[in-house]
C-alpha positions as CSV (number, residue, x, y, z in Angstrom):
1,X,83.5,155.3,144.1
2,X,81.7,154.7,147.4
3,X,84.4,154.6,149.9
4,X,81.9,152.2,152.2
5,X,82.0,149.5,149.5
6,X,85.6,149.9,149.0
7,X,86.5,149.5,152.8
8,X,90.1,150.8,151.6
9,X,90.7,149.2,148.8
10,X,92.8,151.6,147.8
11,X,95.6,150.9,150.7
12,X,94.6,147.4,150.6
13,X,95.9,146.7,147.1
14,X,97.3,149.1,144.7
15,X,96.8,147.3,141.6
16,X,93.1,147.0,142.2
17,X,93.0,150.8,143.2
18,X,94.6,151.2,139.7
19,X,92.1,149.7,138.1
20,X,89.3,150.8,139.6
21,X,90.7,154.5,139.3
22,X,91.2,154.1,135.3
23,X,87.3,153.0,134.9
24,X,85.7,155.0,137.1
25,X,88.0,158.3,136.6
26,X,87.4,161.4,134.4
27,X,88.7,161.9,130.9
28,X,92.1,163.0,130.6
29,X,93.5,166.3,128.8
30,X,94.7,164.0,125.4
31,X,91.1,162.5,125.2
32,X,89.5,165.9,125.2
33,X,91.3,167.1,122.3
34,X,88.9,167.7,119.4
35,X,85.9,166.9,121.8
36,X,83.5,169.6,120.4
37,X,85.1,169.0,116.5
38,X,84.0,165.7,116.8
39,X,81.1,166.4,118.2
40,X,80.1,169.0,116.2
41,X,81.1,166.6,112.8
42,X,79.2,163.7,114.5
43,X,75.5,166.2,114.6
44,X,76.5,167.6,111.1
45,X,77.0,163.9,109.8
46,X,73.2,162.8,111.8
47,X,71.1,165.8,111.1
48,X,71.2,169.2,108.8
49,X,73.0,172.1,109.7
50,X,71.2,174.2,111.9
51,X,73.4,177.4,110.5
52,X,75.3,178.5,106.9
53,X,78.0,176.9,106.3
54,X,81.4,178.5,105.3
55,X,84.4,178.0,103.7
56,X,86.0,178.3,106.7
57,X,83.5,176.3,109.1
58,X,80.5,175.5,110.0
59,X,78.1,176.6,113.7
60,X,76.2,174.0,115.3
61,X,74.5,175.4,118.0
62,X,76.9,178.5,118.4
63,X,80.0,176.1,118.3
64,X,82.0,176.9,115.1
65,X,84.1,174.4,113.8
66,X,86.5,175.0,110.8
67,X,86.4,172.6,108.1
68,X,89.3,173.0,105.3
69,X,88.2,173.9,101.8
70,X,87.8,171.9,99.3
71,X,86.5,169.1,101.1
72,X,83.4,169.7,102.6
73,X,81.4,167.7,100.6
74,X,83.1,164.2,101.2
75,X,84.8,165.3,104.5
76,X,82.2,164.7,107.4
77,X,81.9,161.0,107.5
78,X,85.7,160.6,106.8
79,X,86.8,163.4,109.9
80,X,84.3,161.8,111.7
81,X,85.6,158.0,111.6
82,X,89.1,160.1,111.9
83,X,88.3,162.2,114.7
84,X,86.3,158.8,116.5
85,X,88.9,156.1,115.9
86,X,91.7,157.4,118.7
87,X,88.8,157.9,121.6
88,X,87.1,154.8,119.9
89,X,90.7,152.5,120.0
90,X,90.8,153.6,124.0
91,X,87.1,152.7,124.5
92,X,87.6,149.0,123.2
93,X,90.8,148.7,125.1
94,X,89.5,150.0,128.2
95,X,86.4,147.8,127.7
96,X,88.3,144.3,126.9
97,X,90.3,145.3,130.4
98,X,87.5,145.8,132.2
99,X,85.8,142.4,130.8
100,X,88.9,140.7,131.6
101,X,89.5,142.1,135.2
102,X,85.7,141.6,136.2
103,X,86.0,137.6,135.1
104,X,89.0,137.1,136.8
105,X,87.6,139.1,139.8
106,X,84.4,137.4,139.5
107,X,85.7,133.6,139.9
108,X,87.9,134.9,142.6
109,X,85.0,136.8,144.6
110,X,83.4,133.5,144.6
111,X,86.6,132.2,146.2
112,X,86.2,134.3,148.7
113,X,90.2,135.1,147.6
114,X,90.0,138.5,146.9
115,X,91.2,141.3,150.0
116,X,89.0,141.4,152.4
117,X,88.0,145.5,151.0
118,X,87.0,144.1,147.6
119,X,85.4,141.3,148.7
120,X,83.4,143.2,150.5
121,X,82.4,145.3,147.5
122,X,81.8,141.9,145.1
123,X,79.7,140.7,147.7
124,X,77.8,144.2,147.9
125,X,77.4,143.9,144.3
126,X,76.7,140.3,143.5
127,X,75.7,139.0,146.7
128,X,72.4,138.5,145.0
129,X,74.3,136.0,143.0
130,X,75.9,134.1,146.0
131,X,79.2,135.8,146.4
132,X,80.5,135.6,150.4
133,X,81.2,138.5,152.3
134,X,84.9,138.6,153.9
135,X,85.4,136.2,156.5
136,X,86.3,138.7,159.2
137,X,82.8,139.8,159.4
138,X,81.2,136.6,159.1
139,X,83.7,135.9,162.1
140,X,82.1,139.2,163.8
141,X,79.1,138.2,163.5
142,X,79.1,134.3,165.1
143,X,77.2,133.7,168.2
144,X,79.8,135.0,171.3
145,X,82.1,135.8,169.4
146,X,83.3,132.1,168.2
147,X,85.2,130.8,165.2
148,X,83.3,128.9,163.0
149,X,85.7,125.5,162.7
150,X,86.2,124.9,159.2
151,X,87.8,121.4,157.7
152,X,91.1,120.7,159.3
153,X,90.9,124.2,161.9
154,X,89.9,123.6,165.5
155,X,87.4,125.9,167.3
156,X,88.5,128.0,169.4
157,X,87.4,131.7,170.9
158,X,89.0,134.9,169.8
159,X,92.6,135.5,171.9
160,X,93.4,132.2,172.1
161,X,96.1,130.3,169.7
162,X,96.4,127.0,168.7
163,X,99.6,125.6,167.4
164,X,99.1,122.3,166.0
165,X,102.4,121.7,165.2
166,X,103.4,121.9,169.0
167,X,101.2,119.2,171.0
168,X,99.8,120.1,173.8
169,X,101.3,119.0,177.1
170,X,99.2,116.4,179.1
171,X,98.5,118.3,182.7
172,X,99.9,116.5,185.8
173,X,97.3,114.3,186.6
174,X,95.3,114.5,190.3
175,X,94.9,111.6,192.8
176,X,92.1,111.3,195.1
177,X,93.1,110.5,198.5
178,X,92.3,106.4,199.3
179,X,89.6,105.7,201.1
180,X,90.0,104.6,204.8
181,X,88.9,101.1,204.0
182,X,90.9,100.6,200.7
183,X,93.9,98.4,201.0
184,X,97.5,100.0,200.6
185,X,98.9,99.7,197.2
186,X,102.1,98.2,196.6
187,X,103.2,100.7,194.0
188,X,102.7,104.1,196.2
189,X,106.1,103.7,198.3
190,X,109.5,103.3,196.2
191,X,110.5,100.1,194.9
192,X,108.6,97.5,192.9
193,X,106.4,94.8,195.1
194,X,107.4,91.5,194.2
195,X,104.3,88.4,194.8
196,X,104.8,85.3,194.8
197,X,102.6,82.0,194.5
198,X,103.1,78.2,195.0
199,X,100.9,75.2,195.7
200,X,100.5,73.6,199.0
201,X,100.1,70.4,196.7
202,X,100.7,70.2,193.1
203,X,98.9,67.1,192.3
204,X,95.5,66.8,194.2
205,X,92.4,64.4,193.1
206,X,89.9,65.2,191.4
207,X,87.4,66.6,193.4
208,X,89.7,68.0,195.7
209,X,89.8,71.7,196.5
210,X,93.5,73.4,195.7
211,X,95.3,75.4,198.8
212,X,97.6,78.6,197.3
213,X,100.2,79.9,199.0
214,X,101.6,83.7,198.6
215,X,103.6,85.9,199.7
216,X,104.0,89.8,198.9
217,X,106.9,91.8,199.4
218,X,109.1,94.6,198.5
219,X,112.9,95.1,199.2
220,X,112.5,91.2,201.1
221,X,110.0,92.9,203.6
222,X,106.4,91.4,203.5
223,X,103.6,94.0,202.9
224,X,100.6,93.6,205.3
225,X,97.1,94.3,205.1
226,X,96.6,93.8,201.1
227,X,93.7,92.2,199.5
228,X,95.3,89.3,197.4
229,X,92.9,87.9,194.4
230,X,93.5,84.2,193.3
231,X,92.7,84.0,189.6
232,X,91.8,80.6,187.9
233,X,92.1,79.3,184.5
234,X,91.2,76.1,183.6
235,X,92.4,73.7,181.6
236,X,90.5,73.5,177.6
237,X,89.9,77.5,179.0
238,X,91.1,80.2,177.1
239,X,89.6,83.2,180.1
240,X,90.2,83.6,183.8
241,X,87.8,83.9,186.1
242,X,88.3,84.8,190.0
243,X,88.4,81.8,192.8
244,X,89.0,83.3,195.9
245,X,90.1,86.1,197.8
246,X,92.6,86.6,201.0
247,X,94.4,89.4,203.2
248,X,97.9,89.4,203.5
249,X,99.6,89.1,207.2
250,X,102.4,91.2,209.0
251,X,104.6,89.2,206.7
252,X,102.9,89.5,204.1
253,X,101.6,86.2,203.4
254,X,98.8,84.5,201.9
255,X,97.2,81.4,201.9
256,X,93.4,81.1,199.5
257,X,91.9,77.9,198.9
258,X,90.3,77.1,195.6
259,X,87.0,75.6,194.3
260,X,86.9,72.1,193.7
261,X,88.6,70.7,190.7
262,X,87.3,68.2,188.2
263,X,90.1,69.2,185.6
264,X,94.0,70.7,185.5
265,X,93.8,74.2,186.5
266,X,96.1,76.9,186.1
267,X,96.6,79.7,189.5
268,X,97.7,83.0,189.5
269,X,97.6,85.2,192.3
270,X,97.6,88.9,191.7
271,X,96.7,92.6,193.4
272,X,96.1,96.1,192.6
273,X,98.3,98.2,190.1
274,X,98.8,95.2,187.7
275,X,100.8,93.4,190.2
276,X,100.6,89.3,189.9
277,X,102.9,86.3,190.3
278,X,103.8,83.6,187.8
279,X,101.4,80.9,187.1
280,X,101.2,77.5,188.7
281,X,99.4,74.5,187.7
282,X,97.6,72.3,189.7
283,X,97.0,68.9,188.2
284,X,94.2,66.5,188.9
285,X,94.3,62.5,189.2
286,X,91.1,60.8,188.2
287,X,89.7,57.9,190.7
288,X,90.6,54.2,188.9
289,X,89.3,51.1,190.7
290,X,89.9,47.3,189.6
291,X,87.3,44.2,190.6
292,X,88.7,41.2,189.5
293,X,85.8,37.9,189.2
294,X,86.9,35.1,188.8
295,X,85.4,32.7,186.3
296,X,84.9,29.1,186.4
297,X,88.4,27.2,187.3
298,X,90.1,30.2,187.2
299,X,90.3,29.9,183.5
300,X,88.8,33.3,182.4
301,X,88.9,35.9,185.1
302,X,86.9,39.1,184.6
303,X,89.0,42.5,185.4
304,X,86.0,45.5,185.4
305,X,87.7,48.9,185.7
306,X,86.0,52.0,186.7
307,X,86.8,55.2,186.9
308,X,85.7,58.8,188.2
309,X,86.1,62.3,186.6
310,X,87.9,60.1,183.1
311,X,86.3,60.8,180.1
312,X,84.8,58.4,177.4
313,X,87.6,57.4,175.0
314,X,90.8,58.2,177.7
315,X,93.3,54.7,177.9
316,X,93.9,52.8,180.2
317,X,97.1,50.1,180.3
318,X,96.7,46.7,182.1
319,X,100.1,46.6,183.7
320,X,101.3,43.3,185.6
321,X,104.6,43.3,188.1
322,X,107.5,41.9,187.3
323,X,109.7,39.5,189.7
324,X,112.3,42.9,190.2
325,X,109.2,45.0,191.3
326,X,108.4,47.2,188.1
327,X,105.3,46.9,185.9
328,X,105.1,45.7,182.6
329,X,102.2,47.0,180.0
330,X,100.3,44.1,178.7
331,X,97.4,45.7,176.7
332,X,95.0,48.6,176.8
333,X,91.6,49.7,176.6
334,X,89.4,52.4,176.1
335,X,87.2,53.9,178.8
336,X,83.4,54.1,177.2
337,X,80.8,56.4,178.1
338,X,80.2,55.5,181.8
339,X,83.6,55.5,182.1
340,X,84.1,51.7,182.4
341,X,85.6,48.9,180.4
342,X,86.9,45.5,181.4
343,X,90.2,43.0,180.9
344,X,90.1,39.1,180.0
345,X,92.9,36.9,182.4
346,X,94.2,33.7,181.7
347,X,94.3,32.2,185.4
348,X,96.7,29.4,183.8
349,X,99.5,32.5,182.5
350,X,99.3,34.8,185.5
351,X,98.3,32.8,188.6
352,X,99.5,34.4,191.6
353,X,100.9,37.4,190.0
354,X,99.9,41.0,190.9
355,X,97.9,43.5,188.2
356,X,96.6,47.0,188.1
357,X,95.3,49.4,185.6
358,X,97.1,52.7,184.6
359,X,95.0,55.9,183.3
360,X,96.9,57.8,180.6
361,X,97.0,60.8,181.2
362,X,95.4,63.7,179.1
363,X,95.3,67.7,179.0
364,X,92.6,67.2,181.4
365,X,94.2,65.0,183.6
366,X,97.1,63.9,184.9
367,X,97.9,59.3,185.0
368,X,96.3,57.8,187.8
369,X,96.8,54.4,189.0
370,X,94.3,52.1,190.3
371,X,94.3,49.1,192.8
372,X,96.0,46.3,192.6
373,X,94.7,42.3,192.7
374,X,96.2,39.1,192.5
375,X,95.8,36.7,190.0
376,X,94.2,33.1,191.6
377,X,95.8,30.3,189.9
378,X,93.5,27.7,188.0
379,X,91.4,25.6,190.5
């Protein structure tokens, strides 16, 4: 067999060797025996005798073969069959073993599972037929050199290894140095920087701008020269968005005003590196006036209430004070759209006593309280 299809099959894998040396090797000693008789019966048996024939044998072509006497006439066909059935049983089995080897060969040349020598001589054979050649050499023959990634692999070049059971550790990651105008971070030196953040006044009007006071330190010193950011969150908001910015001093302080506020607001203050104080809320108080007009002998006396930055719908509580100084709710109202609504007074039930009117407070808003008046008498 050609020892360039074989690649070295015969080192590679001795069973295959085996087999291949059984069908492609010469007959052994044992099959030879009675070659030419048989032969010689099988020509007899086909075509007339080219020479006399004797008791003792017959020439075909100068090749004497003895027959016994006594059966010449009926013995050709018989030796024949005789003399063909041992070579013949051999043929079959040899036959069946080769069918049997080349299917299971065949399915796993296709696989590409065969060693890498017989491979390459299925794939000289039947490449026709789509059979691969070894993988090595379609590895030796990829562009620089490169393994071709298949499901599941990684591509890599030839030298290096992969071991994908062993991560790979993360490389120690490079800082560029900060720029000259960048503000220090409060995470480069040790310890954690602490920030605080209060307000100046907690309760403002609406309309008013909030004032935020902070302070950044670490280990109780105060940490100058960083950019401070005052976040904002109002209230019915579910996002922040920025309000301000300020510098902190030597002592690390911080004071940044806010935008105007027509609503409850929520304040955060916060720097680089993820470092923020606590939240503080800053609540609104709506503008609520009183008029009160008087009607006609101070029977029915008009109350109109007005109000500034309320919404339609928000309550407000007619109050009237007591002889001990504290106010008493006498009824309610709702603002409407303008942000306006009005009481009745009975002149005769609360002459000369003092009213005002309460806002309820709201997730808006905080209660406000408007003017008072005094009540005439009748008259």
């Amino acid at each position: 067999m050609n020892s360039d299809l074989t690649d070295g099959a015969a080192s590679a894998d001795p069973g295959i060797d085996q087999l291949f040396r059984i069908l492609t090797a010469g007959p052994a000693p044992d099959e030879l025996a009675g070659e030419q008789r048989a032969l010689a019966m099988f020509r007899a048996n086909v075509s007339p005798l080219s020479g006399p024939a004797s008791a003792h044998g017959t020439s075909v072509h100068g090749t004497t073969v003895p027959i016994p006497a006594g059966r010449l006439a009926g013995a050709p066909k018989r030796t024949v069959r005789r003399l063909l059935r041992g070579p013949a049983r051999w043929g079959i089995r040899l036959a069946a073993a080769a069918v049997i080897a080349i299917c299971g060969m065949t399915a796993a040349a296709y696989a590409a599972a065969l060693p890498a020598p017989v491979q390459n001589l299925a794939h000289h054979v039947l490449g026709f037929a789509g059979v691969p050649e070894p993988q090595h050499q379609r590895h030796a023959r990829t562009p620089h050199g490169h393994h071709l990634a298949g499901p599941g692999q990684s591509s890599t070049s030839p030298g290096v290894q992969t071991h994908p059971s062993q991560p790979s550790k993360p490389s120690a990651a490079t800082h560029a140095p900060a720029s000259p105008n960048s503000s220090p971070s409060p995470s480069t030196a040790a310890g954690s920087a602490v920030l605080s953040a209060t307000a100046s006044n907690a309760v403002i009007d609406a309309g008013a701008r909030p004032l935020i006071d902070g302070q950044l330190t670490r280990a109780g010193t105060g940490i100058d020269g960083v950019t401070v950011t005052l976040i904002e969150r109002l209230a019915g908001r579910s996002f922040w968005h920025v309000a301000g910015t300020g510098q902190t001093t030597s002592g690390g302080n911080v004071a940044i005003t806010g935008p105007s506020l027509a609503r409850n607001a929520v304040f955060r203050l916060r720097v680089r590196h993820g470092v923020h104080s606590a939240n503080v809320l800053v609540t609104v108080t709506p503008q609520v006036t009183v008029l009160l007009n008087p009607g006609a002998s101070g029977l029915r006396d008009v109350l109109a209430v007005t109000t500034r930055y309320a919404r339609r719908g928000n309550v407000v509580w007619l109050q009237v004070q007591s002889a001990n100084g504290s106010w008493v709710k006498l009824r309610y109202r709702r603002l409407n759209a303008a942000g306006k609504t009005r009481f009745i007074l009975s002149g005769t039930r609360l002459k000369n006593k003092t009213v005002q009117v309460v806002l309820v407070a709201t997730a808006r808003h905080g209660s406000a309280a408007s003017n008072t008046t005094t009540v005439p008498p009748p008259g």
